[in-house]
N, C-alpha and C positions, 0 to 999 in steps of 0.2 A: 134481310139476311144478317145484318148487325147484329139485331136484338137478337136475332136464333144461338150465332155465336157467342155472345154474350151470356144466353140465357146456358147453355151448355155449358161454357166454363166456371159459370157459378155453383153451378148443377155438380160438374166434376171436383171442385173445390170445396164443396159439400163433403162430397163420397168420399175425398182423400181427406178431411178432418175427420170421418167418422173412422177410419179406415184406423187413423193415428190413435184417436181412444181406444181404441178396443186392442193394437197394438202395446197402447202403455198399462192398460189394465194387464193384461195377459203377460207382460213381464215383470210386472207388480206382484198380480198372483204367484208368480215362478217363484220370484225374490222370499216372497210374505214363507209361500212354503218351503222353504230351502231354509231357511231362517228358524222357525217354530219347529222344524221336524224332530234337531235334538230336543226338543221336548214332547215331544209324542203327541204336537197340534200339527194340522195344518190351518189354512188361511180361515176357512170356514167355520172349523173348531173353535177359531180364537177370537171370529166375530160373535159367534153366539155366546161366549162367555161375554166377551166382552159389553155387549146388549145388555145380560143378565148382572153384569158387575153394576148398570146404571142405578138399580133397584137396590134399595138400602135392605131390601129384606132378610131375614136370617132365618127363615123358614120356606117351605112353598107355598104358605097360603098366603104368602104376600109377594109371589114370584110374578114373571109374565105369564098369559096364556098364549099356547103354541102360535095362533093366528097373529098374536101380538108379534111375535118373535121373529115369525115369516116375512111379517110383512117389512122389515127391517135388513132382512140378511139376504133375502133376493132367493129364498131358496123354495122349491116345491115344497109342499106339505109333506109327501112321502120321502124325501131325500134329509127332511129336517125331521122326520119324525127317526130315521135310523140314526142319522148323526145325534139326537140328542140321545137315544138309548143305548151309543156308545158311549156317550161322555156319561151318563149315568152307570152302565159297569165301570167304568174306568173311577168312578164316585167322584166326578167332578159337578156334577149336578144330581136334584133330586126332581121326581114329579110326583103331582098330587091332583086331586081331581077339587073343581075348582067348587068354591063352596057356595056361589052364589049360583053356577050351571053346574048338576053334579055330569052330565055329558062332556064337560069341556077338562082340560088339563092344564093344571100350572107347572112352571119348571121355576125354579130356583137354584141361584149357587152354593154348592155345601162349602165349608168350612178350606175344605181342601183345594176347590176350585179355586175360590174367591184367595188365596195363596197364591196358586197356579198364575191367575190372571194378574196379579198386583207382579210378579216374578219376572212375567212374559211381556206385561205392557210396554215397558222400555223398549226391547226390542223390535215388536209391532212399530211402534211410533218411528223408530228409528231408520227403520226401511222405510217404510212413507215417507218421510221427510227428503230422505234419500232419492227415493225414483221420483216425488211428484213434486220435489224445488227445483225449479228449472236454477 
């Protein structure tokens, strides 16, 4: 009967650590957007730029391609395929279609982005530091 309780309050010590990450992401995320909104991001926006600032590129044929991008930002294929044709009206990014698979698409940061992000980065950093320094 030991090891049952035992194994249950490990089991519920589990559930309430999980319970707390998703608690501090989720006030993270609040912060992240509360924060980027006077700028016309929010949290998501400014991961995907952010992604795309890693890339020395100055054009999109040397951008990421979207699967690269997804798989980075944690977002569905169609949720990242609207947000990037937002930030592409917004002319924060550009796409192009990739020249080694003419099927696949690259995205890169335009001129204006890659401002946008150098702009906003401090702030980003600065609430992370904020919510996840104990």
């Amino acid at each position: 009967m030991a090891v049952e309780k035992g194994g249950a309050e490990a089991e519920q010590a589990l559930v309430e650590q999980w319970r707390d990450m998703l608690a501090l992401h989720a006030r993270t995320q609040c912060e992240l957007d509360r924060a980027l909104h006077r700028h016309g991001l929010c949290a998501s926006d400014f991961e995907v730029l952010d992604v795309l600032a890693e890339s020395p590129a100055q054009d999109v044929s040397c951008g990421f391609r979207v699967q690269e991008i997804a798989e980075r930002v944690h977002l569905s294929q169609s949720a990242l395929s609207r947000l990037i044709a937002r930030l592409e009206k917004d002319g924060l990014v550009e796409r192009g279609l990739c020249a080694e698979d003419r099927r696949g698409v690259r995205v890169a940061l335009t001129g204006k982005g890659r401002g946008l992000h150098g702009d906003v980065r401090p702030l980003q950093r600065a609430v992370l530091t904020r919510m996840l320094t104990d």
